[in-house]
C-alpha positions in Angstrom: -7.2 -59.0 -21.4 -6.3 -58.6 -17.7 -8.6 -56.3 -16.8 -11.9 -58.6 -18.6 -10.1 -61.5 -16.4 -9.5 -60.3 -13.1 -11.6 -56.8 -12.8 -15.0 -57.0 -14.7 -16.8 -59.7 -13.3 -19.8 -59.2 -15.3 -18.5 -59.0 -18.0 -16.9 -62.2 -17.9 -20.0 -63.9 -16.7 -21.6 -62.3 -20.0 -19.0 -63.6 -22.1 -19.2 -67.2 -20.1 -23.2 -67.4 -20.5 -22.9 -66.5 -24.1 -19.8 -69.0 -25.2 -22.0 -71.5 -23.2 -24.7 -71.2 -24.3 -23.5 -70.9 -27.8 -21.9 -74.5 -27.2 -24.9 -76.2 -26.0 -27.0 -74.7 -29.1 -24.4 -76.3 -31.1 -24.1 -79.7 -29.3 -27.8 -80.0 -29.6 -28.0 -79.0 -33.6 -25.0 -80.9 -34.7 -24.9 -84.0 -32.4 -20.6 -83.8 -32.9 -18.3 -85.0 -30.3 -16.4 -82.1 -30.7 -20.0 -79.8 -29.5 -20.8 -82.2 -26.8 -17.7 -81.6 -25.0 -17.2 -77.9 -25.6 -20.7 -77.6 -23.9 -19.5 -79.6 -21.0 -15.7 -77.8 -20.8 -17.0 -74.3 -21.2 -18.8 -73.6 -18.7 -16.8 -75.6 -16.1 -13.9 -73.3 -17.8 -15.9 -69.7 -16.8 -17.0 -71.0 -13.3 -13.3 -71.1 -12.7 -12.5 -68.3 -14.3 -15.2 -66.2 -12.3 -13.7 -67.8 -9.6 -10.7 -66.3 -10.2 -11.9 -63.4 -11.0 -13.8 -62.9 -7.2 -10.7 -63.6 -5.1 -8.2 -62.3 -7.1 -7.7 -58.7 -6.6 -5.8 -56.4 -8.6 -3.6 -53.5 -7.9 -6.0 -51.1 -10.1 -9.0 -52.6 -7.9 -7.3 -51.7 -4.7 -6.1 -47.9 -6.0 -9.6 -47.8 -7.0 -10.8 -48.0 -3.7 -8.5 -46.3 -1.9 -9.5 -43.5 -4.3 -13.4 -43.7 -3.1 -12.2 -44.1 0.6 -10.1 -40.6 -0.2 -13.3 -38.9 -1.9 -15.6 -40.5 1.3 -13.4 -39.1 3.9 -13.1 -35.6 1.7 -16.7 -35.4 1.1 -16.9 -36.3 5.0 -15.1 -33.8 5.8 -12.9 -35.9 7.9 -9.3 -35.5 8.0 -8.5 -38.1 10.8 -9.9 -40.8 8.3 -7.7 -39.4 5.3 -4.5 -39.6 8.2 -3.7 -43.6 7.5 -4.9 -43.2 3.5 -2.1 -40.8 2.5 1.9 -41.6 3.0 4.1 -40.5 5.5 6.4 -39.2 2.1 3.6 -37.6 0.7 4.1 -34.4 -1.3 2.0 -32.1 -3.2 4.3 -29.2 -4.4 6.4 -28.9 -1.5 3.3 -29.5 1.2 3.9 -32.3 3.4 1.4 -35.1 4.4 0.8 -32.6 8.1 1.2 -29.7 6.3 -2.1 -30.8 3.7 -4.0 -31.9 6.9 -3.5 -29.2 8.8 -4.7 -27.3 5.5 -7.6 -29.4 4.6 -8.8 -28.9 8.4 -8.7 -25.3 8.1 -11.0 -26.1 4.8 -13.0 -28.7 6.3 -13.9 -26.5 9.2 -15.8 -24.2 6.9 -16.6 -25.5 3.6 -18.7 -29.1 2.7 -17.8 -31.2 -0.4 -21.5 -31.8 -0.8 -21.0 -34.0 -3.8 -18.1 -35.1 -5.6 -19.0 -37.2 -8.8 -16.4 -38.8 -10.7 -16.9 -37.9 -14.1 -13.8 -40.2 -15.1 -11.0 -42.4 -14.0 -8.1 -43.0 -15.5 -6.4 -45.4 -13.3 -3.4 -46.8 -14.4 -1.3 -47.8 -11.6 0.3 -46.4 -9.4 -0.9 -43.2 -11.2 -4.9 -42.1 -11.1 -6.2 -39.3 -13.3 -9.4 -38.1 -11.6 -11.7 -35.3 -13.5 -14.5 -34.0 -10.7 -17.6 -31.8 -10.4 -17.4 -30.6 -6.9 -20.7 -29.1 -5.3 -19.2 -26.4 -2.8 -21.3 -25.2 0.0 -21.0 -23.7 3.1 -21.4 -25.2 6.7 -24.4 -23.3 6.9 -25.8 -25.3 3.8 -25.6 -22.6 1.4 -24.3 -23.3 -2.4 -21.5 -21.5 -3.3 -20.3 -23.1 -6.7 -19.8 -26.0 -8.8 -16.4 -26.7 -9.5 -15.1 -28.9 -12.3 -11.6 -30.0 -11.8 -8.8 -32.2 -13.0 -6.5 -33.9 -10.4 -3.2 -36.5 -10.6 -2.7 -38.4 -8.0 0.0 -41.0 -7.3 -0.3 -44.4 -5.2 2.9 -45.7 -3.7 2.5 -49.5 -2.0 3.4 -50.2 1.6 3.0 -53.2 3.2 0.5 -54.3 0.8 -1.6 -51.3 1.2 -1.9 -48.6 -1.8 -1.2 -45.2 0.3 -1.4 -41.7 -1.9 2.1 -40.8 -2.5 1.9 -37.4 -4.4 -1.5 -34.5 -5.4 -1.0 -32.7 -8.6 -3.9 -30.2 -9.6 -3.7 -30.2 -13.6 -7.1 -28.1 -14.4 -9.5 -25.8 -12.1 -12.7 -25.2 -14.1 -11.0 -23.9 -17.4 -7.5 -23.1 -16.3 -4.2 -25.0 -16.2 -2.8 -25.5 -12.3 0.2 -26.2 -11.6 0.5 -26.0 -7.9 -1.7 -26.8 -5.0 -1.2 -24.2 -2.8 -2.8 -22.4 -5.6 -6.3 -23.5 -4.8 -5.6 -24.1 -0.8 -5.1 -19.8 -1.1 -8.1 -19.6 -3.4 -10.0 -21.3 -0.7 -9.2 -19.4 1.8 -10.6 -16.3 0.0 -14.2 -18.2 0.4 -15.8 -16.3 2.8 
């Protein structure tokens, strides 16, 4: 219910244009008091509730950006722009938030993410569930593979700003993962 109030503005103004209209049909075949008032309440009732809905801004809402701001900067190649997304406690398996920069540079400095689609989010805060289909290529523009991949990551809140807290690779094409490093040494392997 909190997620049609405060997160799917179409939705509600679907639901709003419906209920309303619905009312007026009814006010206008029955002539009750009852029909003439629910046309009048109900949508006075959904402009404030899309109201709501515009300036209110929920924590899955902000995760959710801070997830396409991750995937911009990634796909980007930029790790200076991931450096303020990512906590100062970060860990993924033992990696600290340097040590993973320093890591995706290396990366970055010869391999593109030249298209990252989303093919679903799980986001239930402060934990995101991310499953990818990564077009690898190299700097040079040539394709190297198509990766599909399964990722956890984990939001921690400072200073009312979502920051990612923790990177755990579940799956790698067909295969369980465990363990970043993992793919940071299959990647280097890339020629």
């Amino acid at each position: 219910m909190t997620a049609i109030l405060f997160e799917n503005f179409w939705t509600l103004l679907i639901i709003g244009v419906v209920f309303s209209g619905l009312a007026w049909y009814l006010a206008v075949e029955r002539r009750t008091k009852f029909w003439l008032l629910a046309a009048k309440i109900l949508p006075l009732v959904f402009a404030i509730l899309l109201a709501i809905n515009y300036f209110v801004v929920t924590d899955r809402e902000e995760i959710q950006t801070q997830v396409v701001k991750l995937i911009t900067a990634c796909q980007a190649g930029n790790v200076d722009t991931l450096k303020p997304l990512i906590d100062n406690d970060f860990s993924a398996t033992g990696l600290t938030k340097n040590e993973i920069l320093a890591e995706l540079k290396h990366i970055f400095a010869r391999l593109t993410l030249a298209n990252v689609q989303l093919l679903d989010v799980a986001n239930n805060p402060p934990v995101v569930r991310l499953v990818c289909l990564t077009q690898i290529t190299t700097k040079s523009g040539d394709d190297l593979a198509r990766i599909h991949s399964e990722w956890e990551l984990t939001f921690r809140k400072r200073d009312k700003t979502w920051l990612l807290d923790t990177v755990r690779p579940v799956r790698l094409m067909t295969r369980p993962v465990n363990d970043i490093r993992e793919i940071l040494r299959e990647s280097h392997q890339v020629p």
